[in-house]
TORSEFI-799435 format. One record per residue (C-alpha): residue number from 1; residue in three letters; y, x, z. Coordinates in pm, 1 decimal, padded with zeros to 6 digits. Layout:
BEGIN
+------+------+----------+----------+----------+
! vovo ! miro !        Y !        X !        Z !
+------+------+----------+----------+----------+
!  NUM !  ALA !        Y !        X !        Z !
...
+------+------+----------+----------+----------+
***
This chain:
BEGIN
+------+------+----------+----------+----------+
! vovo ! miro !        Y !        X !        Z !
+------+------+----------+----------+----------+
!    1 !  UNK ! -01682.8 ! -01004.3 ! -00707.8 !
!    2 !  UNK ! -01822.7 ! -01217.3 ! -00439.3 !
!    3 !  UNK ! -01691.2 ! -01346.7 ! -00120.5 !
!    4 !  UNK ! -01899.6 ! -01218.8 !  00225.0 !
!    5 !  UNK ! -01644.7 ! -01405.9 !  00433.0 !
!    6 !  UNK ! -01564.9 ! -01152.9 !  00735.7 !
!    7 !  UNK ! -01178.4 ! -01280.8 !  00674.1 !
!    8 !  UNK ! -01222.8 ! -01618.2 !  00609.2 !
!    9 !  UNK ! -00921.3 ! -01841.3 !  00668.1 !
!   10 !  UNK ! -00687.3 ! -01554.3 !  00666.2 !
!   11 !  UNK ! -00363.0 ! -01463.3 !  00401.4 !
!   12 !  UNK ! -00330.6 ! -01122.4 !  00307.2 !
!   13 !  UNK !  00001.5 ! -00989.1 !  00130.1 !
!   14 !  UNK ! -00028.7 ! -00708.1 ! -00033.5 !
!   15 !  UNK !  00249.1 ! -00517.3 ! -00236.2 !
!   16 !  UNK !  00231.8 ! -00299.3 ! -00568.9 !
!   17 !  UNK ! -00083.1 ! -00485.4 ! -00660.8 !
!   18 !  UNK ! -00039.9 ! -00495.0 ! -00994.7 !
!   19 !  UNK ! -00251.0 ! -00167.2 ! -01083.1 !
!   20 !  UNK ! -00421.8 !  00122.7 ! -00874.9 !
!   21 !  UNK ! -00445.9 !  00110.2 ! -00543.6 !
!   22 !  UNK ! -00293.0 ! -00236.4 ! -00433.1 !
!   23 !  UNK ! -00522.6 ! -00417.8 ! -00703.5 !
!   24 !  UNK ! -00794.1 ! -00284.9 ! -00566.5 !
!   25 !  UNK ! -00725.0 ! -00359.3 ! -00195.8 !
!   26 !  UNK ! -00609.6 ! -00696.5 ! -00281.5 !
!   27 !  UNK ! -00992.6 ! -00719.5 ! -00478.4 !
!   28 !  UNK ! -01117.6 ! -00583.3 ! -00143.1 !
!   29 !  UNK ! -00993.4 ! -00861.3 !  00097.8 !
!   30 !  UNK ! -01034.9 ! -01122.3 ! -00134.2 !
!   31 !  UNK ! -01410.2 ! -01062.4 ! -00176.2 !
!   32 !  UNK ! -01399.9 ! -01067.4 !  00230.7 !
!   33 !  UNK ! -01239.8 ! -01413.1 !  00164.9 !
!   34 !  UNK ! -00891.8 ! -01366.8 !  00232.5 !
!   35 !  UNK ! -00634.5 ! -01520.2 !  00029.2 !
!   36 !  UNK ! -00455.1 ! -01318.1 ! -00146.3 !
!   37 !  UNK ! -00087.0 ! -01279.8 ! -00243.7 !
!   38 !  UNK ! -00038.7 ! -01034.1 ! -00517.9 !
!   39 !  UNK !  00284.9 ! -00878.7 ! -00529.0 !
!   40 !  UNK !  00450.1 ! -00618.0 ! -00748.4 !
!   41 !  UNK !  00727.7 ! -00624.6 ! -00978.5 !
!   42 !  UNK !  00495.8 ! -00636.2 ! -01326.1 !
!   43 !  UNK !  00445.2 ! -00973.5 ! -01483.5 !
!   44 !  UNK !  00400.6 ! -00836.6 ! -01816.0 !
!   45 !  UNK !  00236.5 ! -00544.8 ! -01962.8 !
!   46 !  UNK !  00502.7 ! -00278.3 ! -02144.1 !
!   47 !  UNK !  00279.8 !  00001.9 ! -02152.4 !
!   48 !  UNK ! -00086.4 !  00073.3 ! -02216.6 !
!   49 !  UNK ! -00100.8 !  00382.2 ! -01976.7 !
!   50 !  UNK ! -00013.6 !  00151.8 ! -01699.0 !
!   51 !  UNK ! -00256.8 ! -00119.8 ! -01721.6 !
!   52 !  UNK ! -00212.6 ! -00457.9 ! -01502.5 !
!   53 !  UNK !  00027.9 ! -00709.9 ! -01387.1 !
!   54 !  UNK !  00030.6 ! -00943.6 ! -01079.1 !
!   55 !  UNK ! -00109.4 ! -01202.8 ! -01287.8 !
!   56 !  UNK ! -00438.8 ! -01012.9 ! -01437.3 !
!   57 !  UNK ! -00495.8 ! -00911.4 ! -01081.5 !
!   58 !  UNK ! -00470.9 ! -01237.7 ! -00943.8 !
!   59 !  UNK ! -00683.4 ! -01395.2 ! -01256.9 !
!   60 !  UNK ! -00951.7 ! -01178.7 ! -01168.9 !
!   61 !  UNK ! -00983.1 ! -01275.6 ! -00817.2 !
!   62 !  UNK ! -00986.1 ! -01673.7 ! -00883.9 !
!   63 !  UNK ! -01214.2 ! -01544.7 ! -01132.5 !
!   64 !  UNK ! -01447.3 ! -01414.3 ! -00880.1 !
!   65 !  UNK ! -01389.2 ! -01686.9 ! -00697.5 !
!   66 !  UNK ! -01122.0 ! -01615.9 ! -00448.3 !
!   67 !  UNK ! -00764.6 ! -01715.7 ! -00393.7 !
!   68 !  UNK ! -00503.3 ! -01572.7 ! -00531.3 !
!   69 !  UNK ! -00123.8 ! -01625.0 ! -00586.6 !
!   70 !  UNK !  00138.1 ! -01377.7 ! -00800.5 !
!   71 !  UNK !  00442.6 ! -01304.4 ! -00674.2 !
!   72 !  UNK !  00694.5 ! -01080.6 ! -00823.2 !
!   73 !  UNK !  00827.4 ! -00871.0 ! -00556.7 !
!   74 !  UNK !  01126.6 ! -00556.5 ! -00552.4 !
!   75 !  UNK !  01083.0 ! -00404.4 ! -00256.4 !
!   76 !  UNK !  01448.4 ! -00249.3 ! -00355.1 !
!   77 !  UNK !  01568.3 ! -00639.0 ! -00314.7 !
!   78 !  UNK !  01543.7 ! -00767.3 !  00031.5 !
!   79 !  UNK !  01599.0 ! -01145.0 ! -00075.9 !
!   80 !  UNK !  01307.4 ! -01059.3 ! -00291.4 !
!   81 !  UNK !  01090.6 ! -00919.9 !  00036.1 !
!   82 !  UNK !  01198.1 ! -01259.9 !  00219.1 !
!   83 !  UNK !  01105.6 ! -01501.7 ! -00080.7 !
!   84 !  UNK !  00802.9 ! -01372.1 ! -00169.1 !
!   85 !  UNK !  00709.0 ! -01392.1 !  00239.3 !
!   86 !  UNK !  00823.8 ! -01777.7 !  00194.5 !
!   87 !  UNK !  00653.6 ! -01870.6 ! -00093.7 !
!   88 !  UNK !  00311.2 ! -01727.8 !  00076.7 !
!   89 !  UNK !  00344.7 ! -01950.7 !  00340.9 !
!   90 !  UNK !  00414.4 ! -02212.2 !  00151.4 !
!   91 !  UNK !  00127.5 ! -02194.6 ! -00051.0 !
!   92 !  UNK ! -00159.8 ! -02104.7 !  00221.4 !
!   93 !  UNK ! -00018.3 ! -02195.2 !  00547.7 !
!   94 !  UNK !  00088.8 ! -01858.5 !  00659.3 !
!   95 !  UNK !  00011.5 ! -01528.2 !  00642.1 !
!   96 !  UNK ! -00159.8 ! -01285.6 !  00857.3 !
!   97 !  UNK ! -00226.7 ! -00932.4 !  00704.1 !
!   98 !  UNK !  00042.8 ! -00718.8 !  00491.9 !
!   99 !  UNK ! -00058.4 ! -00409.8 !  00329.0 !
!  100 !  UNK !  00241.6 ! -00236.1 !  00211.8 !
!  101 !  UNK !  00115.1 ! -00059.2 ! -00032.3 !
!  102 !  UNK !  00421.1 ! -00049.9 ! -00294.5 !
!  103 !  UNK !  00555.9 !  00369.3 ! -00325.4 !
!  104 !  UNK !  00786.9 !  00556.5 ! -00558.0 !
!  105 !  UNK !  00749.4 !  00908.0 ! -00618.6 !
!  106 !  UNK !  01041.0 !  01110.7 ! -00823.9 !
!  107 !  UNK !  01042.7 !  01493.9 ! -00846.5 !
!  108 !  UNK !  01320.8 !  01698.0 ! -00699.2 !
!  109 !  UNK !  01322.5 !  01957.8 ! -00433.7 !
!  110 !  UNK !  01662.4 !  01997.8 ! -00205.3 !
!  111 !  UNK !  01820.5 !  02202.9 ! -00441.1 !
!  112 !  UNK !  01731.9 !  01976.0 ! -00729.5 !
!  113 !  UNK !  01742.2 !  01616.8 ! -00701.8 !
!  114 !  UNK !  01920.0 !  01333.8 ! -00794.4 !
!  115 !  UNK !  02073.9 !  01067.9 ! -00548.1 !
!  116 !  UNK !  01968.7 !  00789.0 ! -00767.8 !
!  117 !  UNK !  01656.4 !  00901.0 ! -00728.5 !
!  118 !  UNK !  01674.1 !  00905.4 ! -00320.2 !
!  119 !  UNK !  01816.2 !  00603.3 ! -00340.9 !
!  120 !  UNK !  01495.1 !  00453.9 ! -00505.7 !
!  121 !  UNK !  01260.3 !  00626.7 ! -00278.4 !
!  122 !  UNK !  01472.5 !  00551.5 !  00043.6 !
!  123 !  UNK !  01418.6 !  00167.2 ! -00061.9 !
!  124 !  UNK !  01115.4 !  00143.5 ! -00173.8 !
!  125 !  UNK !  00915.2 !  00383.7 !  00050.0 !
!  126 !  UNK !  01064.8 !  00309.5 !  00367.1 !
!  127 !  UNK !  01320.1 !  00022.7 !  00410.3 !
!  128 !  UNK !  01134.6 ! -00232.7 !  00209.0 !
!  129 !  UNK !  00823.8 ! -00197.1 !  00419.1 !
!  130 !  UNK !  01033.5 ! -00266.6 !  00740.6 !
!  131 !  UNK !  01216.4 ! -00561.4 !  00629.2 !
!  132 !  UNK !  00890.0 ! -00684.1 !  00467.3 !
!  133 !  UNK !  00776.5 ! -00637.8 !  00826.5 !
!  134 !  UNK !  01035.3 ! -00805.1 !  01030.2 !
!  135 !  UNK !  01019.1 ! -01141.9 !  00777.2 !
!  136 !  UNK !  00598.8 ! -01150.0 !  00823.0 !
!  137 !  UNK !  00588.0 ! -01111.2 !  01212.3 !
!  138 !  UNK !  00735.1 ! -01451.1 !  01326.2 !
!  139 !  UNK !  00463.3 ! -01580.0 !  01073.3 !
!  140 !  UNK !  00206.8 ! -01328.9 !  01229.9 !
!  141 !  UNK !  00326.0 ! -01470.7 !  01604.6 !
!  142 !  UNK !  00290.8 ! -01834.8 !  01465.5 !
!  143 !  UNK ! -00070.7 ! -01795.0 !  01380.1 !
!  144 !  UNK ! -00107.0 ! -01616.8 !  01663.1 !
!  145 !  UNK ! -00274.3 ! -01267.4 !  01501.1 !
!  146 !  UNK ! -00178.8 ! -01041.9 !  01262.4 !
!  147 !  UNK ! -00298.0 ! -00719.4 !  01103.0 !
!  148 !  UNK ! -00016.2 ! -00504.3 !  00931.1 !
!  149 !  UNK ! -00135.9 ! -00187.7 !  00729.0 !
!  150 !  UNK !  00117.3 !  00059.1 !  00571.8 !
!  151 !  UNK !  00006.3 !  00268.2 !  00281.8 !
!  152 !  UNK !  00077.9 !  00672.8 !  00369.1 !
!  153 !  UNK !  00041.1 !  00977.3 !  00199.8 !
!  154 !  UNK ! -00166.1 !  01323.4 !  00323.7 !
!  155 !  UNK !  00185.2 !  01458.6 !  00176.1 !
!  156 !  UNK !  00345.0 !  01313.3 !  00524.9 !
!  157 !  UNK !  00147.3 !  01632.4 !  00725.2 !
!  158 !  UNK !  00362.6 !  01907.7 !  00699.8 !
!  159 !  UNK !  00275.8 !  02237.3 !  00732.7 !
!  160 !  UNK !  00403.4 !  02322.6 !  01060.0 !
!  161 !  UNK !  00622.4 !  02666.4 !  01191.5 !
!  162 !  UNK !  00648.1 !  02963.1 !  00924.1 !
!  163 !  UNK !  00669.2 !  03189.2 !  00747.5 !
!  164 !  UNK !  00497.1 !  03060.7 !  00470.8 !
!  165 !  UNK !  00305.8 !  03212.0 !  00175.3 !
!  166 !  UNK !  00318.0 !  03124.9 ! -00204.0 !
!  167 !  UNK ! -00056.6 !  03130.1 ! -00257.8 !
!  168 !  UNK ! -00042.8 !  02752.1 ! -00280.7 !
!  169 !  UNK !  00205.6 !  02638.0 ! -00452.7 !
!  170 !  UNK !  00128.8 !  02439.5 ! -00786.5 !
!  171 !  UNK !  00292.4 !  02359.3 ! -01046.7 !
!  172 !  UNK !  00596.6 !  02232.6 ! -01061.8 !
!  173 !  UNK !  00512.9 !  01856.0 ! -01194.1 !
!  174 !  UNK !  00285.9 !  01827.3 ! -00886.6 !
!  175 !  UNK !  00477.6 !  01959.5 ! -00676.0 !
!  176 !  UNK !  00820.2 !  01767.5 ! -00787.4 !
!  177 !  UNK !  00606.7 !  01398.1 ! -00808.0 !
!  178 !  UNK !  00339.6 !  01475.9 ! -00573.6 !
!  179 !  UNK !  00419.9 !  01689.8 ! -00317.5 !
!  180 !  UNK !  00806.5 !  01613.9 ! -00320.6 !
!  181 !  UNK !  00935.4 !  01695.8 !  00024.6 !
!  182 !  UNK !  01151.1 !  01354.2 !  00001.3 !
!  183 !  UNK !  00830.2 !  01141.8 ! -00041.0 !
!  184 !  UNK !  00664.5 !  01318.0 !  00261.4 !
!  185 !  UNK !  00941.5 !  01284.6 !  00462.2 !
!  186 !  UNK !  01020.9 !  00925.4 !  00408.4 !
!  187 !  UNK !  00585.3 !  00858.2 !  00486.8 !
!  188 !  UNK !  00615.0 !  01020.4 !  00752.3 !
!  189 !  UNK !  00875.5 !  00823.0 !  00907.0 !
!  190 !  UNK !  00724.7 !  00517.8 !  00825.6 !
!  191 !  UNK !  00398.3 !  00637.7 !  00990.2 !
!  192 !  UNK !  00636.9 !  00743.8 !  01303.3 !
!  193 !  UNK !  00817.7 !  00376.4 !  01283.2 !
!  194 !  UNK !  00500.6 !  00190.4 !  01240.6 !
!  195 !  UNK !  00407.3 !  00308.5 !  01601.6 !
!  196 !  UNK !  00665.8 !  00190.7 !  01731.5 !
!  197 !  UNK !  00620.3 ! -00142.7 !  01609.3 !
!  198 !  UNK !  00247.6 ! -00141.6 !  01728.6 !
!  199 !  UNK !  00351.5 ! -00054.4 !  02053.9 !
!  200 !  UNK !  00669.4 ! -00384.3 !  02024.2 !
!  201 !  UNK !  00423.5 ! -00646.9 !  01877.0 !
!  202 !  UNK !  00073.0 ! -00551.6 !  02049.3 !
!  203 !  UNK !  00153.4 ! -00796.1 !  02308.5 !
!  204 !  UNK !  00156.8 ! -01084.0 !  02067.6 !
!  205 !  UNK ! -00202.9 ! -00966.2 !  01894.1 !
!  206 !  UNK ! -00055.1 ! -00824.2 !  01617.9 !
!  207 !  UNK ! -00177.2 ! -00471.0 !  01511.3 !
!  208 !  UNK !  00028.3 ! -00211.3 !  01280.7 !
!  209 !  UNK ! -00185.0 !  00106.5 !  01170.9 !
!  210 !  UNK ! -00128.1 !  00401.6 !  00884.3 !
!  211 !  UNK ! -00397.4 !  00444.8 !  00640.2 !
!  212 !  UNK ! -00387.0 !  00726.2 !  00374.7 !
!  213 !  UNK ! -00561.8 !  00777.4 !  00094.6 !
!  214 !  UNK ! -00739.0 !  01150.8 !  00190.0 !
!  215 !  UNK ! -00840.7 !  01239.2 ! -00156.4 !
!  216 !  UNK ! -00699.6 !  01231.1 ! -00502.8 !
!  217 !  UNK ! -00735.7 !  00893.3 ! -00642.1 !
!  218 !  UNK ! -00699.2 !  00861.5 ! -01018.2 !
!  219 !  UNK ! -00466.3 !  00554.9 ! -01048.4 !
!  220 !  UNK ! -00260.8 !  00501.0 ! -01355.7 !
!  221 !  UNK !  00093.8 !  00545.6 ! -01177.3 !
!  222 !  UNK ! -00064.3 !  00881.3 ! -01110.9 !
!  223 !  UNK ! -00205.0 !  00996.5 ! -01496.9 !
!  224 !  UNK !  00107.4 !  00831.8 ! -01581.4 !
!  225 !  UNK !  00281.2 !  01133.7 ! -01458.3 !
!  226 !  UNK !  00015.9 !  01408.4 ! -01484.3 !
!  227 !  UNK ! -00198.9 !  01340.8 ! -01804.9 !
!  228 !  UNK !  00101.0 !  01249.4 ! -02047.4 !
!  229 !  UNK ! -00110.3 !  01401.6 ! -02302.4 !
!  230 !  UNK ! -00443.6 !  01227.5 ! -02286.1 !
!  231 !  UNK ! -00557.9 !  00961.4 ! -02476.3 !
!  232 !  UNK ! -00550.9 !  00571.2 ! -02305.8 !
!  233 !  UNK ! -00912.1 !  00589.2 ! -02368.7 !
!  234 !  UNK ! -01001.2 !  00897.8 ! -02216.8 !
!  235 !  UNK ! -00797.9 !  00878.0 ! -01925.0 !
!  236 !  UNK ! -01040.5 !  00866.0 ! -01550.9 !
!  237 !  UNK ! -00839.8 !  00576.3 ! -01375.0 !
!  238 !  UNK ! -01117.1 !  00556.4 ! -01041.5 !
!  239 !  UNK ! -01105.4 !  00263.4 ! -00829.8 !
!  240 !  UNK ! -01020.1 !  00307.8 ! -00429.8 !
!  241 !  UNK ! -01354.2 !  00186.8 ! -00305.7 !
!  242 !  UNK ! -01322.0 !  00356.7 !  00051.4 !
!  243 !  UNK ! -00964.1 !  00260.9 !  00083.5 !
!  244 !  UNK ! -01056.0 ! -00092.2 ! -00006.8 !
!  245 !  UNK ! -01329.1 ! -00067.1 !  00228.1 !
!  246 !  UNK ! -01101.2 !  00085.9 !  00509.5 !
!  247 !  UNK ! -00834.1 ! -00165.5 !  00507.4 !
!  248 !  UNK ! -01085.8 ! -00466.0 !  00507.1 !
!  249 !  UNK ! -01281.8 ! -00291.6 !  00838.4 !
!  250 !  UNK ! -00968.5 ! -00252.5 !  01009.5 !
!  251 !  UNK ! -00873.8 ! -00629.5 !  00948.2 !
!  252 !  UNK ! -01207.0 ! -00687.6 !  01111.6 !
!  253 !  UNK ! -01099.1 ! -00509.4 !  01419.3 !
!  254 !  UNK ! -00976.5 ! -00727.1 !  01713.7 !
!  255 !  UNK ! -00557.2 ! -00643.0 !  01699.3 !
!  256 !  UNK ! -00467.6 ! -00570.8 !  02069.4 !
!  257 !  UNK ! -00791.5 ! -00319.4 !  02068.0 !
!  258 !  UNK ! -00716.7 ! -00192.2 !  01716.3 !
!  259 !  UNK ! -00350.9 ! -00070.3 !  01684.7 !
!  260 !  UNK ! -00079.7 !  00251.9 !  01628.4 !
!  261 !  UNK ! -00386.5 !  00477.2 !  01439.8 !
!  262 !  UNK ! -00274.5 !  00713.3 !  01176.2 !
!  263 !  UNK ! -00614.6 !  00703.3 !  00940.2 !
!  264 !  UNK ! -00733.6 !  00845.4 !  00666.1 !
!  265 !  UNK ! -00945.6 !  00634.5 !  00456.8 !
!  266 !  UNK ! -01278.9 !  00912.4 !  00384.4 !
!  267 !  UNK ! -01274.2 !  00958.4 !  00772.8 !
!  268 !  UNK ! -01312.0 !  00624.9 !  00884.7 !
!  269 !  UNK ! -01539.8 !  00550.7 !  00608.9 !
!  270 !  UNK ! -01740.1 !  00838.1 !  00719.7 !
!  271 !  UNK ! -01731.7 !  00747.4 !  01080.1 !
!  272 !  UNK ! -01789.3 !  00424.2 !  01046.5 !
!  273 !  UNK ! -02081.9 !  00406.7 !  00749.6 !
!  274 !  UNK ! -01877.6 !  00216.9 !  00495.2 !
+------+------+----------+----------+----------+
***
């Protein structure tokens, strides 16, 4: 893995980094020399389509030579969220950069959902992030910076005034887990919130920006749900190089010039030669 240093001295939480995209961010900073907290709720492995735990994730990074601590985090539990804050500053001093990264997605249009289900999305998706927020900012104002990142979705675009045509509509698994109207709506609000907080906390050189994930990127929470029916060993998981890349080059970025973007992660990498 390597460590290049651009985020030296700096202690980057980053949530559902067991697998897919939050291991692979967390890989990201910590090869830019943060230290990294790895946070999701696996500590053991229960099924071979959904590879990882905190603990692998964080072995490979000391492994590489980086720091790395596992915490188990719910982002359903808000004494979890404020623990697993704690404990990070405990262990490194403090903590400067939170990717909230952590998502549920459950099928179900308006006339077919459960509340359970809504339930789980509402905390996960959207109220976890902010009270994960609201515990790391007094840490972010002690150490006088702070980068905050939330995770979004191209599914929190909508499509604007109608009518609207059928032509693309797909089927109904990807449309129920992927393009679920609840898991677009609740992104999108976070994406609205999270400029409101930029616009609070840029005062205090603290940045909050939205990055999104523009293409499809074959993580296993996704083939969980989409290729039931191929093998473990033929299944494309792809690694999130350009989101990786994008989060790190935005922690790079001075916070008070930096702040309240809504990005997607093929843009900027584009833009910026990443």
């Amino acid at each position: 893995m390597g460590v290049d240093g651009s985020l030296s001295g700096r202690v980057a939480l980053v949530t559902g980094a067991s697998r897919g995209i939050g291991a692979d961010v967390a890989k990201y900073l910590a090869r830019a020399g943060a230290a990294v907290v790895v946070c999701a709720r696996t500590e053991e492995q229960q099924n071979e389509r959904l590879p990882g735990t905190i603990h692998t994730v964080a072995q490979e990074i000391s492994d590489a030579g980086g720091q790395a601590l596992a915490i188990r985090l719910d982002m359903r539990d808000l004494d979890s969220i404020e623990s697993a804050v704690d404990m990070a500053v405990q262990e490194f001093g403090g903590v400067d950069i939170i990717v909230n990264n952590a998502a549920a997605q459950m099928p179900g249009t308006i006339d077919e959902f459960e509340p359970r289900h809504l339930e789980l999305l509402w905390g996960v998706n959207l109220r976890g992030p902010v009270i994960l927020m609201s515990h790391a900012l007094p840490h972010m104002r002690a150490k006088g910076v702070g980068h905050i990142i939330n995770i979004s979705s191209v599914r929190a675009v909508f499509p604007g005034p109608g009518p609207y045509t059928h032509d693309s509509i797909q089927p109904n698994i990807d449309r129920g887990i992927v393009r679920g109207s609840f898991y677009g709506m609740l992104k999108a609000g976070l994406e609205r919130f999270s400029q409101d907080v930029a616009r609070h906390v840029q005062g205090d050189n603290i940045s909050v920006n939205v990055l999104s994930p523009q293409g499809g990127i074959n993580t296993p929470g996704l083939l969980y749900f989409t290729r039931r029916d191929t093998p473990v060993d033929e299944l494309p998981f792809e690694v999130a190089d350009e989101l990786g890349k994008a989060v790190v080059w935005i922690c790079e970025r001075p916070p008070k010039e930096f702040t309240g973007n809504i990005l997607f992660d093929q843009d900027l990498c584009h833009e910026q030669g990443l």
